[in-house]
TORLUMPA-737833 format. One record per residue (C-alpha): residue number from 1; residue in three letters; x, y, z. Coordinates in nm, 3 decimals. Example, Ala and Ser with C-alpha at 12.3 -4.5 7.8 and 13.67 -1.06 7.14 Angstrom:
% TORLUMPA-737833
<pt 1, 'ALA', <1.230, -0.450, 0.780>>
<pt 2, 'SER', <1.367, -0.106, 0.714>>
//
This chain:
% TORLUMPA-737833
<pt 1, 'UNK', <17.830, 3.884, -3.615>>
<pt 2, 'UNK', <17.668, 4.229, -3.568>>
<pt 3, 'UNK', <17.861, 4.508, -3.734>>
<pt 4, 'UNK', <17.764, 4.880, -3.789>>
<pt 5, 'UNK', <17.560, 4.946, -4.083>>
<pt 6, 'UNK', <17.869, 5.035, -4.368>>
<pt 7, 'UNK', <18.021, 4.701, -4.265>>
<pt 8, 'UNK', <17.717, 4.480, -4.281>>
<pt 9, 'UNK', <17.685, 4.177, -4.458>>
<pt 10, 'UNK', <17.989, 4.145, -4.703>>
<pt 11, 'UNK', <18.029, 3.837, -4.638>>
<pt 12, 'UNK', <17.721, 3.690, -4.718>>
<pt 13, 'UNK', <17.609, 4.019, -4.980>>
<pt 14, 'UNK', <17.460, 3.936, -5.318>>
<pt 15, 'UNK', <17.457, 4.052, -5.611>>
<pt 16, 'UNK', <17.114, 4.266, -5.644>>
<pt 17, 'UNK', <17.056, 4.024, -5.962>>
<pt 18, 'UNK', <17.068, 3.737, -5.749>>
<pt 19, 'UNK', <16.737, 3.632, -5.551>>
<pt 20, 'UNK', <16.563, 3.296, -5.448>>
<pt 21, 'UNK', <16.375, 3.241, -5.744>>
<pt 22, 'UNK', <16.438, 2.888, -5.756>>
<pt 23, 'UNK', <16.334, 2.788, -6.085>>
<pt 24, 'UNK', <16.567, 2.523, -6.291>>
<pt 25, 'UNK', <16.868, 2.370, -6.180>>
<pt 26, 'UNK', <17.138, 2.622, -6.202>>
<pt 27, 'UNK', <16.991, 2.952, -6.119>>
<pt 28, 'UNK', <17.054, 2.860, -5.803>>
<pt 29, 'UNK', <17.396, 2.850, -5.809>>
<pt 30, 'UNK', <17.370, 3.270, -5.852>>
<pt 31, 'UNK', <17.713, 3.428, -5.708>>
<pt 32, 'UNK', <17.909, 3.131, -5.730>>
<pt 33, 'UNK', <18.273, 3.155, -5.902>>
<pt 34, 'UNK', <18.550, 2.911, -5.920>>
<pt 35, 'UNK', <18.741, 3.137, -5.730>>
<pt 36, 'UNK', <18.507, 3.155, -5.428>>
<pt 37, 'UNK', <18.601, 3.058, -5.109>>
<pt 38, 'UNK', <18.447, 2.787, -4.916>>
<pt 39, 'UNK', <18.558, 2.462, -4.757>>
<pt 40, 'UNK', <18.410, 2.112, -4.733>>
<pt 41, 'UNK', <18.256, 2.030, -4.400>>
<pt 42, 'UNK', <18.110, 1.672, -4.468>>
<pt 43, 'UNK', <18.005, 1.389, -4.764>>
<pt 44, 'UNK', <17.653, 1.531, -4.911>>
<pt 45, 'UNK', <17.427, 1.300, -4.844>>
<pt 46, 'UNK', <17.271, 1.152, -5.171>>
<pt 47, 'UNK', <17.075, 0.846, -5.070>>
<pt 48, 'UNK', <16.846, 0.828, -5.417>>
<pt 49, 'UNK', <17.111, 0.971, -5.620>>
<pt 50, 'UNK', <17.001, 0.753, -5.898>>
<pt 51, 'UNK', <16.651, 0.964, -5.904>>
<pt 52, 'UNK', <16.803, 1.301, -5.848>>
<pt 53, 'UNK', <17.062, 1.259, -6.139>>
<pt 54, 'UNK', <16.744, 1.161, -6.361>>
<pt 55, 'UNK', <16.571, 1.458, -6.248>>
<pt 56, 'UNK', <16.882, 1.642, -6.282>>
<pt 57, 'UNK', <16.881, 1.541, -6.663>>
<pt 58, 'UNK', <16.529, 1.690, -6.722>>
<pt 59, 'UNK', <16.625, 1.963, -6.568>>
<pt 60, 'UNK', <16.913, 2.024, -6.771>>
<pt 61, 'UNK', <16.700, 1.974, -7.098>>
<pt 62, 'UNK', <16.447, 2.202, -6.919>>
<pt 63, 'UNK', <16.754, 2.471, -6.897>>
<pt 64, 'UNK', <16.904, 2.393, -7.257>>
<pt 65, 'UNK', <16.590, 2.395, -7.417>>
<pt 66, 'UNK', <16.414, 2.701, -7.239>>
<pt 67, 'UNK', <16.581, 2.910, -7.002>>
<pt 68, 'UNK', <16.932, 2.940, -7.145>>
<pt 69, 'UNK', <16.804, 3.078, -7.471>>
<pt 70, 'UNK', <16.557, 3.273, -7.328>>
<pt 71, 'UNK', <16.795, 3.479, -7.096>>
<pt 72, 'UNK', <17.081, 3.490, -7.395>>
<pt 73, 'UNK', <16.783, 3.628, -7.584>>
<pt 74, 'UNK', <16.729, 3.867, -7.309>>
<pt 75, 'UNK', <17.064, 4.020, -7.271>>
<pt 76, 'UNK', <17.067, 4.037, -7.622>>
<pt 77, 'UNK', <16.727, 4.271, -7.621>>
<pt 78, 'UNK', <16.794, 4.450, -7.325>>
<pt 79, 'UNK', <17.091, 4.718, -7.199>>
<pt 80, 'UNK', <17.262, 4.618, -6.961>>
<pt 81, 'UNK', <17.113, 4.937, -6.706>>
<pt 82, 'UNK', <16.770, 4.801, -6.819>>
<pt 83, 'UNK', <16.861, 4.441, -6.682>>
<pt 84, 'UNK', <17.020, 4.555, -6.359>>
<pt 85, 'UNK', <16.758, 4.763, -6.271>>
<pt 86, 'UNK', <16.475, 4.448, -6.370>>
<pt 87, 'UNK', <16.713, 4.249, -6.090>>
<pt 88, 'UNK', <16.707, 4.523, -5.833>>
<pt 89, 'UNK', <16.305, 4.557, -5.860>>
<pt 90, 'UNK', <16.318, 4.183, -5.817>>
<pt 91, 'UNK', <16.565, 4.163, -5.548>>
<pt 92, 'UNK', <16.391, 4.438, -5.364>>
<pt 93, 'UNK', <16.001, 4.262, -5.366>>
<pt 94, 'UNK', <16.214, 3.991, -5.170>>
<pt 95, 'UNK', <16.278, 4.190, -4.895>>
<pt 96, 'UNK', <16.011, 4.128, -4.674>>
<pt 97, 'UNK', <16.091, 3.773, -4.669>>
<pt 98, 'UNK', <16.459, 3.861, -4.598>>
<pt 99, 'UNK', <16.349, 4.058, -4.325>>
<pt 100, 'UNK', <16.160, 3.803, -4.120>>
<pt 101, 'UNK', <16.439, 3.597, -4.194>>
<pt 102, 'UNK', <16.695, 3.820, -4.001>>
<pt 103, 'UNK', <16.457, 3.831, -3.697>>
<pt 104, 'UNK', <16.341, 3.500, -3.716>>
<pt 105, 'UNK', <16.781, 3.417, -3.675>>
<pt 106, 'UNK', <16.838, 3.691, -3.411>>
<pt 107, 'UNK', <17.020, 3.949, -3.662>>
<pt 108, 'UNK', <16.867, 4.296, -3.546>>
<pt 109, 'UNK', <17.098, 4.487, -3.696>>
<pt 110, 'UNK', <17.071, 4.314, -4.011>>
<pt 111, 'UNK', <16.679, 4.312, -3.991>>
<pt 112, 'UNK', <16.735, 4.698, -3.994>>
<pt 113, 'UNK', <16.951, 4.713, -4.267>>
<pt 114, 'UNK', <16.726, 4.521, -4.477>>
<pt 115, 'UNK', <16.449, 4.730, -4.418>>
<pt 116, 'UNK', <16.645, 5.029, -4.432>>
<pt 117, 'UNK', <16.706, 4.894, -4.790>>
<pt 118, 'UNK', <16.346, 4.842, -4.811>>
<pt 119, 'UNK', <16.241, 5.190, -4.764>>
<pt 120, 'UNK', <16.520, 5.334, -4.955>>
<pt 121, 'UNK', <16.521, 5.105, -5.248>>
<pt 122, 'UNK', <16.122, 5.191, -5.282>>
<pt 123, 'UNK', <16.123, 5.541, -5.259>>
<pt 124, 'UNK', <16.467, 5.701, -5.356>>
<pt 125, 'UNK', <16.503, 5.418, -5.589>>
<pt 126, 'UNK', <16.180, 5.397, -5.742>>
<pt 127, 'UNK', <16.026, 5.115, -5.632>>
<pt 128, 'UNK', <16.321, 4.942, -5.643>>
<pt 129, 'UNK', <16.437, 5.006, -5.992>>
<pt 130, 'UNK', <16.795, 5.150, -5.837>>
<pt 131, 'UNK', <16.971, 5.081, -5.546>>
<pt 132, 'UNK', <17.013, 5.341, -5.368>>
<pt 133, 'UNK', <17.056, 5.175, -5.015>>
<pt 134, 'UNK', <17.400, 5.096, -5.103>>
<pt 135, 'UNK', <17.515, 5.428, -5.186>>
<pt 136, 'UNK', <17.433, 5.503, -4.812>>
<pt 137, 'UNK', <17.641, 5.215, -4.676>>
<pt 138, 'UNK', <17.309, 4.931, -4.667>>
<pt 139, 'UNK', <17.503, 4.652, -4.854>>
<pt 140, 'UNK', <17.246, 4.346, -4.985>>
<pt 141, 'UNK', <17.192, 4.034, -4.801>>
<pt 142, 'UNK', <16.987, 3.733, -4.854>>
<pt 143, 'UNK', <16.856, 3.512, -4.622>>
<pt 144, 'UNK', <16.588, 3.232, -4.663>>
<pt 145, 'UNK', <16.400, 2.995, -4.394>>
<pt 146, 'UNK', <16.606, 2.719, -4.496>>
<pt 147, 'UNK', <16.939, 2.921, -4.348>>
<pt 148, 'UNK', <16.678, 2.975, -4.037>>
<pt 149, 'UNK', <16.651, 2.640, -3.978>>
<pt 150, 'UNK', <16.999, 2.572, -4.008>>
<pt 151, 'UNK', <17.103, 2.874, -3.755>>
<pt 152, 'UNK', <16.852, 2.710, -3.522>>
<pt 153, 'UNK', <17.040, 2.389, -3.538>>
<pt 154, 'UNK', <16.828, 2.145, -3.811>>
<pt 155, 'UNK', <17.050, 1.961, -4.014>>
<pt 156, 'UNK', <17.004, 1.926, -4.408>>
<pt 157, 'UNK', <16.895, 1.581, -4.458>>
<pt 158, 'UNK', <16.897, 1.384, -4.732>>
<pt 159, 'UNK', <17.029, 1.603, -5.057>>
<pt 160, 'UNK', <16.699, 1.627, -5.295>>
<pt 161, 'UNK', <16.690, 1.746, -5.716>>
<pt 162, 'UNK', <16.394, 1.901, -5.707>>
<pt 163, 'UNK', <16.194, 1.925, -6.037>>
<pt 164, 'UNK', <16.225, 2.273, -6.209>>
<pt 165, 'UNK', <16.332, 2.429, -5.880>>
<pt 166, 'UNK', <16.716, 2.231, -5.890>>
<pt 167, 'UNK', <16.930, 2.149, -5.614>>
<pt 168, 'UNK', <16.765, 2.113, -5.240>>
<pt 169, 'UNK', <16.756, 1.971, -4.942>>
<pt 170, 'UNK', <16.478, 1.811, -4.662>>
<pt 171, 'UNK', <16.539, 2.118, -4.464>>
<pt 172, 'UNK', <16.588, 2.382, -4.780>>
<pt 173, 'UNK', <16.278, 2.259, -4.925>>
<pt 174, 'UNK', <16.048, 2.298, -4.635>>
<pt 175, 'UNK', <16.210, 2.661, -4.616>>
<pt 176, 'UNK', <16.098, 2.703, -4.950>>
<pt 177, 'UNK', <15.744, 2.641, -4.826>>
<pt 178, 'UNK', <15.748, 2.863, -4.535>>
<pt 179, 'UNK', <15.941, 3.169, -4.734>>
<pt 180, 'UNK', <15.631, 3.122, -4.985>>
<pt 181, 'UNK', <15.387, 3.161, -4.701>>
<pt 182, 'UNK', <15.600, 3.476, -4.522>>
<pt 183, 'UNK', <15.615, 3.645, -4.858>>
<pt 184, 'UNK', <15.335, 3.920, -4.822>>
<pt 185, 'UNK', <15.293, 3.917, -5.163>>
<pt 186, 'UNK', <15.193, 3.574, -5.225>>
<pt 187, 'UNK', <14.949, 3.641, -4.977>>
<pt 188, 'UNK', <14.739, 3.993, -5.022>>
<pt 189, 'UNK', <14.878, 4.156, -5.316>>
<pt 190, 'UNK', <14.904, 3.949, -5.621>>
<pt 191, 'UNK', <14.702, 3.674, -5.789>>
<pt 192, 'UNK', <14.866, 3.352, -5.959>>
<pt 193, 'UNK', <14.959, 3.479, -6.293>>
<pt 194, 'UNK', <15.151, 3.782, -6.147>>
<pt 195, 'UNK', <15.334, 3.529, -5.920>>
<pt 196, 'UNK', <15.394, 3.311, -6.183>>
<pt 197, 'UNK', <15.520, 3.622, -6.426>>
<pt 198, 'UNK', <15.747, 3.719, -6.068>>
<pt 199, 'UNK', <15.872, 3.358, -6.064>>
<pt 200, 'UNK', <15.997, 3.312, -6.467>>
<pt 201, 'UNK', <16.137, 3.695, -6.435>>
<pt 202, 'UNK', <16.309, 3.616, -6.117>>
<pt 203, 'UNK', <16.450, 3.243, -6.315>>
<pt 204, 'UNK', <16.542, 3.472, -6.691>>
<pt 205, 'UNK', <16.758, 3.732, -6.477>>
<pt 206, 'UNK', <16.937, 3.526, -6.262>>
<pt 207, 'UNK', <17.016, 3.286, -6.538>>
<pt 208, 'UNK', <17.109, 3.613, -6.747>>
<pt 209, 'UNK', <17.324, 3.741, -6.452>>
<pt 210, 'UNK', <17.538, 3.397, -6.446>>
<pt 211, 'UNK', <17.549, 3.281, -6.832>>
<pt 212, 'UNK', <17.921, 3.291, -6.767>>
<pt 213, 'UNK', <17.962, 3.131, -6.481>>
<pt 214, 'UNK', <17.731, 2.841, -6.531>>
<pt 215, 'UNK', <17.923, 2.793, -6.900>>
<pt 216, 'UNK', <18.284, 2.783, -6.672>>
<pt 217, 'UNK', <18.122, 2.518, -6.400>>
<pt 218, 'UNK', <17.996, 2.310, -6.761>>
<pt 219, 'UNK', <18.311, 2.374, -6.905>>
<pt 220, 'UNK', <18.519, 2.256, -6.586>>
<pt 221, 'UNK', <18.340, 1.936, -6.494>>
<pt 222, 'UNK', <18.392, 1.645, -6.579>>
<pt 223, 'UNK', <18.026, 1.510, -6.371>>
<pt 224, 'UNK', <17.829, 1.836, -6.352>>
<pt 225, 'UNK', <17.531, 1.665, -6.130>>
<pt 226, 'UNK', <17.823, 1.557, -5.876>>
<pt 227, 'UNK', <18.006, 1.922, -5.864>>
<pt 228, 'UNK', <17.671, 2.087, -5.824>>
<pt 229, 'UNK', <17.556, 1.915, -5.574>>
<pt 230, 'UNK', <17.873, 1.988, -5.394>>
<pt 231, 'UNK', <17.852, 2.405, -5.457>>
<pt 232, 'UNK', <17.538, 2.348, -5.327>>
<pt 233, 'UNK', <17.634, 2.206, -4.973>>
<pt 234, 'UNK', <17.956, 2.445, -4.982>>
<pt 235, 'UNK', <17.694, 2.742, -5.002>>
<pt 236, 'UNK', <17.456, 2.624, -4.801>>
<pt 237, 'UNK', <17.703, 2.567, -4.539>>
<pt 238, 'UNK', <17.867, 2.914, -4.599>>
<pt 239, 'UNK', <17.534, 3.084, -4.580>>
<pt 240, 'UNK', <17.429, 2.941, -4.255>>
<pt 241, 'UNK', <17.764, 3.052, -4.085>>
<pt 242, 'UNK', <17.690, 3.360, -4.183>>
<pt 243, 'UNK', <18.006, 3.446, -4.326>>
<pt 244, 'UNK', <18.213, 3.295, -4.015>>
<pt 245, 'UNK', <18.505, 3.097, -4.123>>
<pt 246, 'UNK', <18.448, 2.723, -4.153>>
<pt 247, 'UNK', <18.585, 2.479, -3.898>>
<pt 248, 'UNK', <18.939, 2.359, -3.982>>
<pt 249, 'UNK', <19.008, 2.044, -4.188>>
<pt 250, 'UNK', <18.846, 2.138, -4.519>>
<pt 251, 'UNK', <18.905, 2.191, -4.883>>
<pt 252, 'UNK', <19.018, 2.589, -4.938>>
<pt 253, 'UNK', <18.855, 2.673, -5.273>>
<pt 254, 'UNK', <18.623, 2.532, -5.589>>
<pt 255, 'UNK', <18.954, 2.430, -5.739>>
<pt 256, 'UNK', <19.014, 2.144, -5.436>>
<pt 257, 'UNK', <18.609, 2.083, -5.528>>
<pt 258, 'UNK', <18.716, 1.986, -5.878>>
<pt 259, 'UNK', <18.990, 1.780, -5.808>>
<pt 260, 'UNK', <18.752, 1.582, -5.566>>
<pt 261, 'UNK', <18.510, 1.530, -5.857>>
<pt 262, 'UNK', <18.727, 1.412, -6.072>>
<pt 263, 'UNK', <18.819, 1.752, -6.271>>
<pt 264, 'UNK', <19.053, 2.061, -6.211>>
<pt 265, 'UNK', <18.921, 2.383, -6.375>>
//
């Protein structure tokens, strides 16, 4: 699990674009392509699936209505160097959180390459407008309390729809909670509209950053809420093995995903 620094964390890298903003349905399904690969461990269990497919619905409307126009608008306004560097500025006020997270889970060597990123991304790259950390071999990683939790053995619960904030779980939502309270910003450095301006630019360039690949997972299913909530688990699952290969038994790719939901892409 512990690799030297050019090696670290390609399996579980992101894309700088992609961070834990959490707001509406489908932004967090950031990195996810059909082609992906990921196997099914288990049923997702969806005990009030009646309620989360309602909220699902409003937050669909919430997505068609808002978000989806403006991030099309977005990328419309703004070159495509201006938006990746708006992601890595994002991505790079998250690392603190990531940070804790890799000590929290055991991962010295990642917790060093995360804040080597840290100090790189912020000076060389300007506060985090470039990254520069990469060019010197420290690859991107996320990590969250919810993956915490799950290295330290919880299990998910119950699969929740959260309003506004999309797919979830028992144990992924009271990770949200405690990644809000780890988050040093949050806490000394900025006051409620700033986090709320860090939370809607976080949601408008991830949504931006997957236009395409939420329009092929639309395109190619045939019950959205149901093949969602699946990517969700496969991630999840993915995340928290931290890259290791899944047990044997499972589907191989999204495309055995589709077929289970009814749909091949």
């Amino acid at each position: 699990m512990h690799e030297a620094v050019h090696r670290a964390a390609p399996a579980r890298s992101v894309r700088a674009r992609h961070g834990r903003s959490g707001v509406l349905a489908l932004t967090l399904l950031a990195g996810l392509a059909p082609s992906a690969k990921v196997r099914a461990q288990e049923t997702v269990w969806d005990p009030i699936e009646p309620v989360n497919r309602a909220v699902f619905g409003f937050n669909m409307l919430a997505d068609e209505w808002v978000l989806e126009p403006v991030a099309r608008g977005y990328r419309y306004v703004a070159p495509e160097p201006v938006r990746r560097s708006v992601g890595n500025f994002l991505a790079n006020l998250r690392s603190p959180v990531i940070f804790v997270n890799d000590l929290l889970q055991g991962e010295r060597e990642r917790a060093g390459i995360t804040l080597g990123r840290l100090m790189i991304n912020t000076t060389l790259g300007v506060f985090g407008l470039f990254d520069a950390a990469s060019t010197f071999g420290y690859l991107p990683h996320d990590e969250d309390l919810g993956q915490t939790l799950g290295v330290w053995g919880a299990p998910p619960g119950p699969y929740i729809m959260l309003p506004l904030l999309g797919p979830s779980n028992v144990r992924d939502a009271f990770g949200r909670v405690g990644d809000w309270a780890i988050d040093p910003l949050n806490n000394c450095c900025i006051d409620t509209d700033e986090r709320l301006g860090r939370l809607g630019g976080s949601a408008i360039s991830e949504r931006e950053a997957n236009i395409e690949v939420i329009d092929d997972l639309k395109r190619n299913s045939l019950d959205f809420y149901a093949t969602v909530r699946t990517i969700y688990a496969q991630r999840r699952a993915a995340d928290i093995r931290n890259g290791a290969a899944p047990p044997p038994g499972g589907q191989e790719n999204y495309e055995d995903i589709f077929k289970d939901e009814g749909t091949e892409p």
